[in-house]
C-alpha positions in Angstrom: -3.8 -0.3 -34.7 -6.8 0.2 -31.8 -5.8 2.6 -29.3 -5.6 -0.1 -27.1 -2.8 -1.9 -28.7 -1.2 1.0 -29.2 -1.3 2.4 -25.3 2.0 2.3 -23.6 2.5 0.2 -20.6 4.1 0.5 -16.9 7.8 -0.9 -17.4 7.8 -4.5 -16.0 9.9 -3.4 -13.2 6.7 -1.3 -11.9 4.2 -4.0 -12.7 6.5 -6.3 -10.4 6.5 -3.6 -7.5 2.6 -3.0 -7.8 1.1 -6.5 -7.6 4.0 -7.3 -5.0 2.8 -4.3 -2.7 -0.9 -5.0 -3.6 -0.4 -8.7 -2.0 1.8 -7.1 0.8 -1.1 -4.5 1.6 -4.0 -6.8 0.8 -2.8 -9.5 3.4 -1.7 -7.1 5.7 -4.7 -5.0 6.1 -6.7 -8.1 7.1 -4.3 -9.3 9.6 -4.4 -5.8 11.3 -8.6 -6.1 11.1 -8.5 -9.8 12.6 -5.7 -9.4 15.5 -7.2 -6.6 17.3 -10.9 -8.7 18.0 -11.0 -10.1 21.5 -11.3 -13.6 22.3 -9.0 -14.8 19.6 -6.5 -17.5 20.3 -3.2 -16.4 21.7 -1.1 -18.5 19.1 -3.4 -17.3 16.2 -3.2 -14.0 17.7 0.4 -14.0 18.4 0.7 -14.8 14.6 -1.2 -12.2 13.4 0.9 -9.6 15.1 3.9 -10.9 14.2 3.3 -10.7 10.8 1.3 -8.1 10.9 4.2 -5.5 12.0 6.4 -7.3 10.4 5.5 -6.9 7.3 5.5 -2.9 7.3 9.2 -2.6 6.5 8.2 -4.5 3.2 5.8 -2.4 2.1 7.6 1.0 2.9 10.7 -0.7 0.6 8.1 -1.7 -2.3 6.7 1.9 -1.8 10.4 3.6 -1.8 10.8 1.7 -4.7 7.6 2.3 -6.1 8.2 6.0 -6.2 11.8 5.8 -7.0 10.9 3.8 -10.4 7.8 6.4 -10.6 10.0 9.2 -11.1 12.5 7.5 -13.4 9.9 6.1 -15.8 6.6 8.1 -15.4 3.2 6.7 -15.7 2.6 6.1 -19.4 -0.4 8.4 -20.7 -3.8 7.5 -20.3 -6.2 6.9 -23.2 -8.0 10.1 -25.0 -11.3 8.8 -24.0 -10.6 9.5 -20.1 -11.7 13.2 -19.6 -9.1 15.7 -18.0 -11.0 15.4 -15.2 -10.8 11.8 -14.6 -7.2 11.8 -15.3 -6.7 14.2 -12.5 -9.1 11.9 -9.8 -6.8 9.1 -10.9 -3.7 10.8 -10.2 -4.9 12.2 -6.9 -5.9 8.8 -5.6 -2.3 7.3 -6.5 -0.3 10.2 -4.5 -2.9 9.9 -1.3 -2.5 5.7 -1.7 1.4 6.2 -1.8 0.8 8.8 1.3 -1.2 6.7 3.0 0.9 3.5 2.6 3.8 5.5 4.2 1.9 7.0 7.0 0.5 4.1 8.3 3.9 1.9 7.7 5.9 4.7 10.0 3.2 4.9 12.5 3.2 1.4 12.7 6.6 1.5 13.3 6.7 4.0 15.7 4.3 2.7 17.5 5.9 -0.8 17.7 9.7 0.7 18.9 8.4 3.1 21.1 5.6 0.4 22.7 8.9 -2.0 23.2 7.5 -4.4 21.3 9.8 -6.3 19.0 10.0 -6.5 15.2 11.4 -10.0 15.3 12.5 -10.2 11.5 13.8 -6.1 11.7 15.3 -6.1 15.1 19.0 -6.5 13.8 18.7 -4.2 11.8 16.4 -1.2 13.5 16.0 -2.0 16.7 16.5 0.3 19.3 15.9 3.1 16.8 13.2 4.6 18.4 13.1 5.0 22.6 10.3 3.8 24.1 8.5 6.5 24.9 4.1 5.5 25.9 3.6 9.8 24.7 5.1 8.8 21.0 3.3 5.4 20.8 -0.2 6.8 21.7 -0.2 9.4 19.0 1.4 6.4 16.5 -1.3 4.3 17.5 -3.8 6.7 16.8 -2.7 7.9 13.4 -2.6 4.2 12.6 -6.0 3.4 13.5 -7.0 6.7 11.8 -5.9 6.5 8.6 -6.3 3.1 7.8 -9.9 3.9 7.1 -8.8 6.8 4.1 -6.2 3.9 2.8 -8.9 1.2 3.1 -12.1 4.1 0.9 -8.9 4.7 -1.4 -8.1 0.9 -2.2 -11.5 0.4 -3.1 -11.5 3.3 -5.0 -9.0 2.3 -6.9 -9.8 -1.4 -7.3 -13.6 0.0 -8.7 -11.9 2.1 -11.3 -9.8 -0.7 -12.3 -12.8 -3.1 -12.8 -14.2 -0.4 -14.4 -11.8 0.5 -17.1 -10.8 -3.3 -17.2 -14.2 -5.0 -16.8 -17.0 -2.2 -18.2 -15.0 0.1 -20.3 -12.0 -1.6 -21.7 -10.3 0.7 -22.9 -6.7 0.1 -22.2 -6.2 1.5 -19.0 -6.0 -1.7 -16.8 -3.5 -3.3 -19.5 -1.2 -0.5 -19.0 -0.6 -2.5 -15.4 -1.7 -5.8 -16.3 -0.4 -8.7 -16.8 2.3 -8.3 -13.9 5.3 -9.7 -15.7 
């Protein structure tokens, strides 16, 4: 048996939650990119915000879940050919992604309940959490516009070493996440 065949794969569970957060994130971060630019339509506009922000409570439930089904079923190991050192990049990259993904989805939050802007979808359910409060949603904004560019370096980081090991390499290590079901 090829190393290859024999590599263990992420349970099916955590192949549902990554390609359902990768759409989430991957439609999300262009809305956010497109609403902001002046001279835009209101009702386009107005429809990028909305789904924009309301989307965020989404993600931080696939993430929750994400690392929830992380520590009950850890990553399965990576091929022998990957140096030590590689393995280590890898892992680093996940943790800031999964850091990143919950920074910028509490921010965004933040900044939305404390701006008194509603969450249309959410509002039954968390609205009101937060007080409006312009100190709170200046700092929100601003770690939100911040660290969207580290998220944005470390999706393409990770999307190159995927096409890498999947495209260039083959060795196994874009199988253990693909196909999604």
């Amino acid at each position: 048996m090829t190393e290859i065949a024999s590599l263990a794969r992420y349970s099916r569970l955590q192949r549902i939650l990554h390609w359902l957060t990768v759409l989430a994130v991957l439609t999300t971060i262009p809305a956010g990119l497109v609403m902001v630019q002046e001279g835009l339509p209101r009702p386009l506009q107005d429809g990028l915000y909305l789904y924009h922000k309301n989307i965020g409570p989404l993600i931080l439930m696939l993430v929750l879940a994400r690392l929830a089904a992380r520590a009950a079923w850890p990553p399965p190991p990576l091929p022998v050919s990957v140096p030590p050192m590689q393995a280590r990049i890898a892992d680093t990259v996940h943790w800031l992604l999964y850091l990143c993904l919950l920074v910028m989805v509490i921010s965004g939050f933040l900044r939305v309940q404390a701006g008194g802007f509603p969450m249309e979808i959410w509002d039954p359910l968390v609205g009101g959490l937060v007080a409006q409060d312009k100190a709170v949603e200046g700092v929100a904004k601003t770690i939100h516009h911040w660290v969207r560019v580290p998220l944005m370096l470390l999706i393409l980081a990770h999307i190159g070493a995927a096409a890498l090991h999947g495209l260039v390499k083959r060795d196994g290590v874009f199988s253990r996440m693909w196909p999604p079901v």
